[in-house]
N, C-alpha and C positions, 0 to 999 in steps of 0.2 A: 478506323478504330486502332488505340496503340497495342501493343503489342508487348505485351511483359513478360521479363522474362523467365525460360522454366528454371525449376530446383536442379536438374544437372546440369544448365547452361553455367547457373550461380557458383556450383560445386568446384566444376571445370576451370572458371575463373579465377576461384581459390590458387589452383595449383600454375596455373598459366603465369598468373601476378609475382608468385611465389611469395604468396602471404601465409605465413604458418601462426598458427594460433599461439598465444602467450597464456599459459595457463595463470599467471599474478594476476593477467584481465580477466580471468573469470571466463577464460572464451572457448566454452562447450557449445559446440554447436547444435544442434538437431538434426538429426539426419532424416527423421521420421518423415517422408509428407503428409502421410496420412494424417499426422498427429500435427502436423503446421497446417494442417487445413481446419483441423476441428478447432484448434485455438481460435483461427480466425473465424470462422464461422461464430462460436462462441461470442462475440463481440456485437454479434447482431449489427453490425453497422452495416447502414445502404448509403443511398446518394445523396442523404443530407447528415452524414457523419462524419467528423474528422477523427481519425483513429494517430493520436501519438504514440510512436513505438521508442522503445528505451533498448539502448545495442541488439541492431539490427544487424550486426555483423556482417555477412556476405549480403544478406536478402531475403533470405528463403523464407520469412516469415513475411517479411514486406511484400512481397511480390503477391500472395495472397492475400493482404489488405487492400494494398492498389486495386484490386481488381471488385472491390467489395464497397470500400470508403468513397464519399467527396472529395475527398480531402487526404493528405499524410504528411504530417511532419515524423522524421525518424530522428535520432540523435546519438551520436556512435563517438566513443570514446577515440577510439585505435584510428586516426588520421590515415592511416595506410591501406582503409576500406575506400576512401577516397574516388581513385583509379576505376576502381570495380563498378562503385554507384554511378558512375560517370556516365559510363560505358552501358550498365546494366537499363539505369532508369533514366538518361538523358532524356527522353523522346516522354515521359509519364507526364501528362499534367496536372496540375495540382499536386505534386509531393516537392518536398522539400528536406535536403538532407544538414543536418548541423553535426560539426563535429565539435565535440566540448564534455564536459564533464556534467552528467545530467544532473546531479549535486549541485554545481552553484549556478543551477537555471533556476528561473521562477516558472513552473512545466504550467500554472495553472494561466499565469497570464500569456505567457505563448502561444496553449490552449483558444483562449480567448478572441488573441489579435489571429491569427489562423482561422477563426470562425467569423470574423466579421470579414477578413480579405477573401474568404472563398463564400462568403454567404451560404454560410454553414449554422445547423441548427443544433447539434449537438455535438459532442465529446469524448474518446473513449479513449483509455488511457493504458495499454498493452505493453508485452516484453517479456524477455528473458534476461530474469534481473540478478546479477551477481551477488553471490550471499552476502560483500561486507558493505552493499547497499542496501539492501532490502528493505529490513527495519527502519532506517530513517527516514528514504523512498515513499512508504505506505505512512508513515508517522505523520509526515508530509502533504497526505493529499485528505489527510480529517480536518473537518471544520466546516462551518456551515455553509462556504463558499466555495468547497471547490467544483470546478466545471462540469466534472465527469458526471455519464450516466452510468455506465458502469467501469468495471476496473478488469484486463482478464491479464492473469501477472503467473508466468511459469517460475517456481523458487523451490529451495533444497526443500525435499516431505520434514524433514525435523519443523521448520521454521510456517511453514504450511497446517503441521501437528499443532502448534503452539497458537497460532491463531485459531484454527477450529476449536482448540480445546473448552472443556466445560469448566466449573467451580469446582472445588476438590480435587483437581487432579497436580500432576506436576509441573506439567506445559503451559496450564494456565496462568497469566502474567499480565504483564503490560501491553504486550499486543495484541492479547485477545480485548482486552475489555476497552482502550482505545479505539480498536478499529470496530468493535463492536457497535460503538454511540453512532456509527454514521453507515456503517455498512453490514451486509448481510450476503454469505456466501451462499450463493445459489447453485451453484455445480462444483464439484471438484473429482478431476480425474488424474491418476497417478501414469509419472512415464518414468521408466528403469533408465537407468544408466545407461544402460547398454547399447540407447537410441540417440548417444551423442557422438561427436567424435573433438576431443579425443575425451574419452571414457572419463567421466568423473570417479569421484572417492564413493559418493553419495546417490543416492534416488533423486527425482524432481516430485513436483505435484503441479497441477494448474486448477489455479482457484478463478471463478467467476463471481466476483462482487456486484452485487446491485447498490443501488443508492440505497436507503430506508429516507421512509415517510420524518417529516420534520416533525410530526406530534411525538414526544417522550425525547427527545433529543436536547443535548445543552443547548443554552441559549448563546451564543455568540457574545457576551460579557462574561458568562458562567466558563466557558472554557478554557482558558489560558490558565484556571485555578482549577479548574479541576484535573486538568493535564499534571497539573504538579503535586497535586493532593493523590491522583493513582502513582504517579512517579514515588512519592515517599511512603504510602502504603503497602508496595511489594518490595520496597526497597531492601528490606528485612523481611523477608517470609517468614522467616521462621517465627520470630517474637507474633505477640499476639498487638491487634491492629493500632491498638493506640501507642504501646509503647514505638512503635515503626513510625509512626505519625511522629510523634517525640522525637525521635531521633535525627527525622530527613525533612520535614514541612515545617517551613519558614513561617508559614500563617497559623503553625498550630496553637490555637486558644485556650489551652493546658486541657489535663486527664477529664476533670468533670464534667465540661462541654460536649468530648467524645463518649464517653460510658452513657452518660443523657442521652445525646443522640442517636446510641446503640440500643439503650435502653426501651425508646420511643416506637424503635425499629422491630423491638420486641426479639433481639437480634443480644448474644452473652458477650460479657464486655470479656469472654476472651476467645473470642472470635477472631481469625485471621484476616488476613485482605482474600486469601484463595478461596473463601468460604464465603464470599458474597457476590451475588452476580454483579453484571456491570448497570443494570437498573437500580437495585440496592446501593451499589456508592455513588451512583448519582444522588439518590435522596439520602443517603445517609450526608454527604457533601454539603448538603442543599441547608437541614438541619446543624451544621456545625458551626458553616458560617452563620444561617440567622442565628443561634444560639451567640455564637460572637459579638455579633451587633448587637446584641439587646443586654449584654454586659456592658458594652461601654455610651449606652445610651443614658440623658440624663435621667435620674433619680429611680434606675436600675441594679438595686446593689448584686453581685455575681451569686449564683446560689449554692 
């Protein structure tokens, strides 16, 4: 049986290597194990999971996957971790470490060839992810194809706030109601600053996403426009929803189409984008475009 290694073996490593953390990388570590255990645990993976981690930095989070997953792919920006995982997880089978910029990978097809080379039946997509990824990261893994069965991703509490968040409030945006259409957070627990080293500015949170069921979900032709349709709706908050549409959406079919459609919604045409869940613009979307079509269909004149 291999033998993984522990969190003060990893630690020790640290300072042996004489690898000091680059806070530009984004690299707070955890010191917690208690709290690198529930994560992984969180993850539900067994022996027919491959769990992808995003900077795994020394380990201490990997080492508890390993011991959990089929499978591991890790992917560590800092080259200089190198040495460490060498040393740390040579002897692990099935893990695989990549160093690169987890930005310009394609994580879901990785996912994929990882799962058919270890004959693997599912996907889980983990990390502690630096704040000026995050947002693109998770933007990233919506759509109707991607791998993952769930998603368990430590990130700053603001940015964790703004995904949870509800309609009407101020956090509410574009990453709530995006990652909305595809996922569903199932647990989330807060870790303090205080459990990293070296000490952030900020709080963490760890969110547990599940997949949602494909019924009420865009369609795979429907998304690419509706990505761009919530992209131009918050884009201006403040104005009310059509003029925002007006300003930033390239497919907008002018004022009458939208206020119709809002209208339909039983929804006042001066209503914001904050002020409608992310099922609401989907159908409101849904309505805008047919409304579209059927102006420029023949002997359709506009109304």
């Amino acid at each position: 049986m291999t033998t993984l290694p522990t969190f003060d073996f990893l630690m020790l490593q640290l300072k042996l290597k004489g690898i000091w953390q680059h806070r530009s990388l984004g690299q707070h570590f955890l010191t917690d194990s208690y709290l690198l255990e529930r994560i992984a645990a969180a993850t539900l993976c067994g022996p027919q999971s491959l769990a992808v981690e995003i900077g795994p930095g020394p380990g201490t989070l990997t080492t508890q996957l390993a011991a959990r997953a089929g499978g591991l792919v890790a992917i560590e920006f800092d080259p200089r971790m190198k040495a460490l995982h060498d040393d740390a997880f040579g002897t692990v089978d099935q893990a695989q470490f990549i160093y690169a910029d987890a930005m310009k990978m394609d994580l879901q097809r990785l996912a994929r060839e990882a799962m058919a080379r270890w004959r693997l039946s599912e996907a889980v997509l983990t990390g502690n992810l630096p704040f000026q990824i995050t947002s693109p990261l998770l933007f990233g893994q919506c759509g109707p194809d991607a791998p993952w069965r769930a998603m368990v991703v430590m990130i700053q509490r603001e940015v964790a706030d703004r995904i949870c968040a509800a309609p009407h409030s101020k956090a509410y945006g574009i990453l709530s109601v995006k990652l909305a259409y595809w996922w569903r957070v199932r647990e989330r627990f807060e870790v303090s600053a205080e459990r990293f080293f070296p000490r952030p500015q900020v709080d963490a949170a760890v969110l547990v996403f599940e997949r949602k069921d494909a019924a009420g979900q865009p369609t795979r032709e429907q998304w690419p426009g509706l990505s761009a349709f919530v992209d131009a709706a918050f884009g201006q908050r403040r104005k009310m929803l059509f003029n925002s549409l007006a300003g930033r959406w390239q497919a907008y079919p002018g004022k009458d189409t939208v206020i119709g459609a809002l209208e339909a919604l039983g929804i006042s045409e001066k209503a914001r984008a904050e002020d409608l869940t992310p099922g609401e613009l989907l159908v409101l979307y849904r309505l805008i475009v047919d409304g579209a079509k059927k102006k420029v269909e023949p002997g359709i004149q506009p109304a």
